[in-house]
C-alpha angles and dihedrals in degrees: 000000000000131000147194135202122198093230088065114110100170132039116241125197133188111200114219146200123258087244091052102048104119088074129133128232132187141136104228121216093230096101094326092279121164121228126189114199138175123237086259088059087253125130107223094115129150121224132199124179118183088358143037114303108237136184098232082076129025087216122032119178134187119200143018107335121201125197115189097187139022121338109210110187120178091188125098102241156030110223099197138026115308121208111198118185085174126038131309109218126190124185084178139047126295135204141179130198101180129049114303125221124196109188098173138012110327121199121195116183100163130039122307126184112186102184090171094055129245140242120216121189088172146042110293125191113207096194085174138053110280132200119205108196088346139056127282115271120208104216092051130060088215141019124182120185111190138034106323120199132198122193112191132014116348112196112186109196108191109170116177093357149084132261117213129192109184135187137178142201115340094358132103148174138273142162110175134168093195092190083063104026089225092146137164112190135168104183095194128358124225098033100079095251131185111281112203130200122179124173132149077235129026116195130187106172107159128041134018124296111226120191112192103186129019131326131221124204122178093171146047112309105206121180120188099198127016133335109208125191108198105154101043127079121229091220143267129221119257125172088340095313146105113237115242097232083091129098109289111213131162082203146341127198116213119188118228113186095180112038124186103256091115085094097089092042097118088238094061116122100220112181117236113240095251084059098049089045094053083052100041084054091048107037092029091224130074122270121280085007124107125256125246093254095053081042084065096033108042108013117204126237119255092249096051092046090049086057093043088046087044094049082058101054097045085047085055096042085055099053094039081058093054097046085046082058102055092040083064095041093056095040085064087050096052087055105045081057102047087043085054092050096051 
């Protein structure tokens, strides 16, 4: 049976097998749609265009195919390589075995597994958890099994999280940049090997900085505001000697900007031996210098203790000078009277 409409402009056939023959066609005038039927008015029909229709497929099409407008497919796969220039939607869930390619913006909003890897030249929104080389897992929005390579900046934004990154048995980490040498490297974990950081700048601004074991300086320590030594004893005297759990230095320069050379300044009131013995016997300390108690209490800092040590050894070099003076003074005198004697 074969009808027209007036409204039909163009002439459509479906070509059918010989078993199906029996076949209508026609292009309705409701909306131009186009309705196969049996001769029974069901629509379980074949089609083949370009080829032989088979029953294995409702539409089977040889050659290039073009679709200017939405696919809606209600199967479960494609079985061949699909070229979108719009895009590509999925309610369900979509998977690829072979190499993927996104050439434009590329939307998921349910699950997708690409064992065979994708290529993306555009943005690309994963509304969905995506498995790269693995399945899909629930509980993370991606999950990648293999190498994985990034070519270009890599910006990890981790708010109100942590970021893990954890290696096992013989591996270790590493994040280098080998033009620069800033490099962060853990050869192996769990054998305490050497960490190295290298950077033209190293900057710790917030927190404390604990060393558990040695450290090693090969440059210039500067410290803006106090050093305080709170675990290391300065040394105590055993058999003649100084223990060797005290600070260790080849040298250390201390800066005195006021040294105490204003002792033999004339107006300098030294105190006469007889003086400085009557307060040593009261105040059980020498004169100008702190007792044993505000030793405990206060401390004093090594370059105050170097002037004060200083002011005692010029005070000492003046009155050794005196009583130099009067040795030889009396020495004058002692021979004045044995020349008189004799």
């Amino acid at each position: 049976m074969f009808m027209k409409t007036k409204s039909l402009m163009v002439g459509v056939a479906v070509a059918m097998s010989a078993q199906f023959a029996n076949a209508q066609y026609w292009n309705s005038s409701n909306n131009n749609l186009l309705t196969a039927k049996n001769n029974s008015g069901a629509n379980a029909v074949y089609v083949g265009i370009g080829t032989n229709a088979s029953t294995s497929n409702r539409l089977a099409v040889s050659g290039s195919t073009k679709l200017d407008g939405s696919l809606t497919v209600t199967g479960t796969s494609f079985l061949s390589s699909v070229t979108a220039s719009t895009n590509l939607y999925s309610k369900k869930n979509l998977t690829v075995d072979g190499s993927t390619f996104l050439n434009g913006t590329s939307t998921f909003l349910g699950k997708v597994t690409m064992p065979g890897g994708f290529t993306s030249t555009s943005a690309s929104t994963f509304n969905c958890n995506v498995g790269i080389g693995t399945a899909p897992d629930a509980s993370r929005r991606l999950s990648v099994s293999g190498e994985s390579y990034f070519d270009g900046k890599t910006t990890f934004r981790v708010v109100n999280k942590d970021f893990f990154i954890v290696t096992g048995g013989n591996t270790g980490i590493s994040i280098a940049n080998t033009s620069s040498l800033n490099t962060i490297t853990s050869e192996v974990q769990n054998t305490y090997a050497k960490l190295a950081i290298v950077s033209s700048e190293l900057q710790l601004k917030r927190g404390d900085v604990k060393v558990d074991k040695n450290l090693d300086v090969a440059g210039k320590i500067t410290c803006h505001n106090q050093i305080e030594v709170t675990a290391m004893n300065a040394g105590t005297m055993n058999a003649g000697s100084i223990n060797a759990d005290g600070i260790n230095a080849k040298d250390i320069k201390v800066e005195l900007p006021a040294a105490a050379d204003y002792v033999f300044e004339d107006n300098y009131n030294l105190k006469s031996l007889s003086e400085v013995e009557s307060y040593v016997k009261e105040n059980k300390h020498l004169p100008g210098m702190p007792s044993a108690s505000e030793f405990a209490e206060k401390g004093m800092s090594v370059s105050e203790m170097s002037n004060k040590l200083l002011e005692k050894v010029e005070e000492l070099t003046l009155h050794l000078i005196q009583l130099e003076k009067e040795n030889a003074s009396l020495k004058a005198q002692m021979e004045v009277i044995n020349n008189k004697v004799k």
